[in-house]
N, C-alpha and C positions, 0 to 999 in steps of 0.2 A: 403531582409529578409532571405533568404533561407542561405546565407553566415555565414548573423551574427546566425543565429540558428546552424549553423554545429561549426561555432569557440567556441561561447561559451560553447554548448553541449561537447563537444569533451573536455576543460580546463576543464570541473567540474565532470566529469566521470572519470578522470585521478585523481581526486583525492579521497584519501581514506578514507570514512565515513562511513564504516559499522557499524552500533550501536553493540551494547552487552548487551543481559539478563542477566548477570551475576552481571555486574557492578549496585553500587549503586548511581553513579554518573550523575548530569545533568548538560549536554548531557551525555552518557553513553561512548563516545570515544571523544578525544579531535580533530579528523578530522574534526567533524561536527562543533566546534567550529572554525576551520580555514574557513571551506569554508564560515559559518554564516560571518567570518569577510571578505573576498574575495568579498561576496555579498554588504554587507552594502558598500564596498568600489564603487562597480557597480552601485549600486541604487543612491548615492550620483553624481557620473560621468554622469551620462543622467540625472539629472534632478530633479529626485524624492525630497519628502521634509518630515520632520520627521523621518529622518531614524535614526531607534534604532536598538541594540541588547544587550539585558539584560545577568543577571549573567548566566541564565541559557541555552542560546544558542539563543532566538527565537529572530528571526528578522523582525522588522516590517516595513512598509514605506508609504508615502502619497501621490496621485497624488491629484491635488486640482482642484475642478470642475472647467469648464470653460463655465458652462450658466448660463442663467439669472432663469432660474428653480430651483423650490424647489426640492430637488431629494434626496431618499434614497440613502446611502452610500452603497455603495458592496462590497464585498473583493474576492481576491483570492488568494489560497493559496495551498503549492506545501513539500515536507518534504525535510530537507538535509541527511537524515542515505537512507542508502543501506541496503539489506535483511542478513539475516545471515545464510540462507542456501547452499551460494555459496560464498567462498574468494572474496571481493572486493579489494583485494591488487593489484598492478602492472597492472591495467585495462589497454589493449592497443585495443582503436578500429579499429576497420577497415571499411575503406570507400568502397562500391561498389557502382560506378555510372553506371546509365543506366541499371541495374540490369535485366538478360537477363530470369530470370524466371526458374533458373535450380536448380541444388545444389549445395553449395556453401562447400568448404573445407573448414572450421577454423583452424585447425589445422591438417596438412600433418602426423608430425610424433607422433601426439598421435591416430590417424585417426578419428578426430571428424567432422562429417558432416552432414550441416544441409540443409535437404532433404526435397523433395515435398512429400517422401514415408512417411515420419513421422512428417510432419509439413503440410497438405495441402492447406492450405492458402498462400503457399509461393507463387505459379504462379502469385496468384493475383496483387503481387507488383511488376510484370514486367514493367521495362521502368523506375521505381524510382529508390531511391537512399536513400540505405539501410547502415546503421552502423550496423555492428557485433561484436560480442566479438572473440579472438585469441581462443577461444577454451579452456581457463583455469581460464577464472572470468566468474565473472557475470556481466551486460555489466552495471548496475546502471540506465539505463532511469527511473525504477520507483525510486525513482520521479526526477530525473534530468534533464527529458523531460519536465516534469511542469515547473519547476524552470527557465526552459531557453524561454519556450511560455511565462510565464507572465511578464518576463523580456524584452524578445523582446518585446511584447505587449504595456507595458508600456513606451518602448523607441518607441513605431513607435507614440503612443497616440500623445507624448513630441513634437513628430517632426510635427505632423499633427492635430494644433491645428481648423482646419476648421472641423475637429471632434468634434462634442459635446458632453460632457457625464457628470457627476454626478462625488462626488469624490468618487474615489476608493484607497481603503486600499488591502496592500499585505502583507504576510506573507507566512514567510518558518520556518518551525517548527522540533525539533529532535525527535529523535527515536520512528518514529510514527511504522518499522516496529516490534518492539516488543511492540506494543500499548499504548507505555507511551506521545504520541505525544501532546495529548490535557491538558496531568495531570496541566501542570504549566500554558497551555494558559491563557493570561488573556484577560478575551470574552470584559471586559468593557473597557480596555484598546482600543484593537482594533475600536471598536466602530464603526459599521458598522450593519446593518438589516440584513440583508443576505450577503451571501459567496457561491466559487463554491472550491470545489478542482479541481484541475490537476492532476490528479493521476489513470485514466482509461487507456484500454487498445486500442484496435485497433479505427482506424476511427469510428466517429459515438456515441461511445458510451455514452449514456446518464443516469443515474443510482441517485436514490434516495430511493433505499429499500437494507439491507444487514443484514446479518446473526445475530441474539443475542448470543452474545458470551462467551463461560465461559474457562476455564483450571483446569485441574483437575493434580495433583503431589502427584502421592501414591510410599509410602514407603512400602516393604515386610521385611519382620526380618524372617529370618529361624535360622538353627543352621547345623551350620557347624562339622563334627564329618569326623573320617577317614574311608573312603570308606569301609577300608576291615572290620572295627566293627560298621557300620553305621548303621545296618538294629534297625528297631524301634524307634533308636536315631535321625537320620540325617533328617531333613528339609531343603528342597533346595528353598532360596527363591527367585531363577530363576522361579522355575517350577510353583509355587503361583503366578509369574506375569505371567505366559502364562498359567495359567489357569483364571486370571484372564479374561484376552484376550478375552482368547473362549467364557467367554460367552457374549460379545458383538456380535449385527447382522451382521453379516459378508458381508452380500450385503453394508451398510451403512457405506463406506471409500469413502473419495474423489474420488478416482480411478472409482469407479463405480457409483459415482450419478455427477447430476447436475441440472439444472434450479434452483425450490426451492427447491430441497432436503437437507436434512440436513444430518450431519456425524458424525464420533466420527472420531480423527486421532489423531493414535498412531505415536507420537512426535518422541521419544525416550524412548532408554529401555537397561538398563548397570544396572552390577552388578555382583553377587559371589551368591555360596551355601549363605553363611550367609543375606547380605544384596544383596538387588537388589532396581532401581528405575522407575520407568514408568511415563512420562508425556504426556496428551490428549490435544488436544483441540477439545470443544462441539462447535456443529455450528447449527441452526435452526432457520429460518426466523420467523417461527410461535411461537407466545410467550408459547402459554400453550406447542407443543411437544418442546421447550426448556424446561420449565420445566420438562416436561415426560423424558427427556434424561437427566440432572441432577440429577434424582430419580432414573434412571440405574442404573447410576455411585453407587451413594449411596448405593443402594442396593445389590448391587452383592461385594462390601467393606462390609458391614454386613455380607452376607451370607459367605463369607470368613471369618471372624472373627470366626462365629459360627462354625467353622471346624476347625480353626488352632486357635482360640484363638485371643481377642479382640485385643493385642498387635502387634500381626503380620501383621498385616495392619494396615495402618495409612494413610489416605484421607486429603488432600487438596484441596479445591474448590474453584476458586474465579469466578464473573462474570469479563467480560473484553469491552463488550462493547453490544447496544443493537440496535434494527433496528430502523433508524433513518424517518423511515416512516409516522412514531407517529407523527414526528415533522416538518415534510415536509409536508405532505400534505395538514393541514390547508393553507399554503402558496406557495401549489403549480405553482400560475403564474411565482414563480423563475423558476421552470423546464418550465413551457412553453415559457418563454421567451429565455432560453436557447437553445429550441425545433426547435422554429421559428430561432434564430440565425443560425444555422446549415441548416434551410431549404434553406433560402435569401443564403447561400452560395454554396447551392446543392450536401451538406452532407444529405445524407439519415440518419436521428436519428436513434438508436438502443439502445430503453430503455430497460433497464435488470435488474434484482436485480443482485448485487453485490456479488459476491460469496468468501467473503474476508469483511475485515473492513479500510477505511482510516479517515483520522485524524477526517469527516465531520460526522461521525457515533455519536464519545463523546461531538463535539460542539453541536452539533443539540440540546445534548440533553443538554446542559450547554447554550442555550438561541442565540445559535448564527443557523440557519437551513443553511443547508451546502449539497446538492446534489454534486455530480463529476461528471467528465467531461472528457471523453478520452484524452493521449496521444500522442497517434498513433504507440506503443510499443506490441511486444509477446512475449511469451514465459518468461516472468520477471521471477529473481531469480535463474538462470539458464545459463550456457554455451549456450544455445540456444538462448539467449534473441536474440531481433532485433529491429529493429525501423525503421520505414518510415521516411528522411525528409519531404518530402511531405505531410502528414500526419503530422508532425509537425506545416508547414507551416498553413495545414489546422486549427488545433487547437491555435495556436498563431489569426487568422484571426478571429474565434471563440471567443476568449475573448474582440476582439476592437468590433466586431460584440452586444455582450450581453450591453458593455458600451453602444454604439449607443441607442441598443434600449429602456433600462433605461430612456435615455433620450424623445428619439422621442416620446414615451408611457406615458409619464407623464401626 
């Protein structure tokens, strides 16, 4: 298992799927479109049955029960786009076995090094066997760790039919990181009770609660005039976004909160004297200080108009996704069966809310309830990323495990 998890990991990392906010298209890059077909080619080579993938990228597939039980359908499911915070082009990973617990160079001559002093969880993965990035992408595991556990999973199912389970439905969906993951899903299509994502982070983690999420894109208009005859004239609509800024709570950035806290984070922020643009993303577990952090936004784009004039600011708000907890926890035995899965295999569970949103946040709420399920991956997004195979192993073992029990619980 450990092989086929490092070979195919290793082919679908190397290739290039990084989504794009920009684009209006689905998928938003035609890489996700290659790999969608790379897979469907896979699913069909071990076994699977119903294997689709529509105009818009998602890929579906069927293992078909093999007991005599009546059993809920499950799915799981994994994204094919990479983040867009860090180049996913030219991925070259690098294998460390036996991984001695130090710091690791990735890169000599840009000197990028990834250290126990700034990563301290590294020691813990001594004696495994670590993929890293060269030091200049992002290494892609979220989610192409998913991608490759439920794939192995589903081909060790194939091969080890004295396994009993219920049928299971898979899917790999696009551009879930710029949140368009679920927009086209079709929940009736799939046709399945519940779903788990792959798409957590280190061993353990078990996650059914994540942030209500909204984005906010405000526009400044100044007026641009020449420095040396500007006085009374000149509006700078740099200086309106970073007075903007200020008055947001300066404790309340990712950088400084965590567990349930919530944030405001300033995206991005480009422009000129004339025009400038600022884009947020709002994050808050709790639905009403969701709302209270929306009415900020609001509010402080008003108080700015009423100084510079309604025009001068211009507010965009959208919601983007909401905590899926609403809709897990009526049928919370999915997390407990997940729970006990990880115990029977002496994974210590580590239920968390979610500090982030994956594809299981919009299905949950689109009728399909969708908890995640660790990878075995750090640092995602990042020249730092990394990953356990082990930890891999672990989570592939995890999903034939959740099959079992569907069954045996019946």
């Amino acid at each position: 298992m450990k092989n086929e998890i490092m070979e195919r990991f290793i082919k679908y990392v190397k290739m290039d799927t990084q989504s794009n906010e920009a684009s209006s298209t689905i998928p938003t890059t035609p890489g996700q479109l290659e790999l969608g077909r790379v897979l469907v080619a896979e699913l069909k080579h071990i076994g699977m049955e119903e294997v689709t993938m529509d105009e818009n990228g998602y890929v579906m597939a069927t293992l078909p029960s093999n007991s005599t039980k009546k059993l809920a359908t499950i799915g799981f499911l994994a994204h094919l786009d990479t983040a867009t915070d860090m180049t996913g082009t030219n991925v070259s990973p690098q294998i460390h076995e036996n991984f001695d617990g130090k710091a690791i160079v990735l890169n000599e001559g840009l000197g990028v090094v990834l250290s126990p002093e700034s990563f301290p969880e590294l020691p813990t993965y001594k004696g495994q066997t670590l993929i890293t990035t060269d030091g200049t992408t992002l290494l892609g595991a979220d989610d192409k760790a998913g991608i490759t556990e439920i794939i192995v999973a589903m081909n060790y199912l194939i091969n080890h039919p004295e396994i009993k389970h219920g049928r299971i439905r898979v899917a790999f969906t696009p551009d879930e990181e710029i949140g368009r993951g679920p927009q086209q899903f079709d929940v009736e299509a799939f046709d399945a009770e519940f779903a788990y994502t792959m798409d957590g982070g280190p061993l353990g983690e078990l996650e059914y609660e994540n942030f209500n999420a909204a984005a906010a894109r405000i526009t400044f208009k100044g007026n641009s005039v020449h420095p040396g005859t500007a006085k009374d004239k000149m509006v700078n609509a740099n200086k309106i976004a970073m007075e903007f800024h200020s008055y947001l709570p300066a404790e309340e950035v990712p950088e400084k909160t965590e567990g349930y806290e919530g944030f405001y984070h300033l995206i991005s922020l480009n422009g000129d004297v004339e025009l400038a643009n600022s884009y947020y993303i709002i994050r808050d577990f709790d639905h009403e200080g969701f709302l209270a952090r929306k009415a900020t936004i609001s509010d402080i784009a008003k108080q700015l108009q009423a100084k510079y004039g309604e025009s001068a600011i211009e507010l965009e708000m959208n919601d983007q996704y909401y905590n899926m907890k609403e809709k897990v926890e009526p049928v919370k035995e999915i997390v407990d069966i997940a729970y006990k899965a990880m115990k029977n295999l002496d994974i210590e569970p580590d239920i968390r809310p979610i500090r982030g949103g994956t594809d299981g946040a919009q299905l949950s709420f689109k009728g399909l309830p969708t908890p995640n399920i660790f990878t075995g991956g750090e640092n995602y997004h990042g020249k730092f990323e990394y990953i356990s195979v082990d930890s891999m192993v672990k989570a592939t073992q995890v999903i034939i495990e959740i099959a079992q029990l569907f069954e045996q619980e019946a």
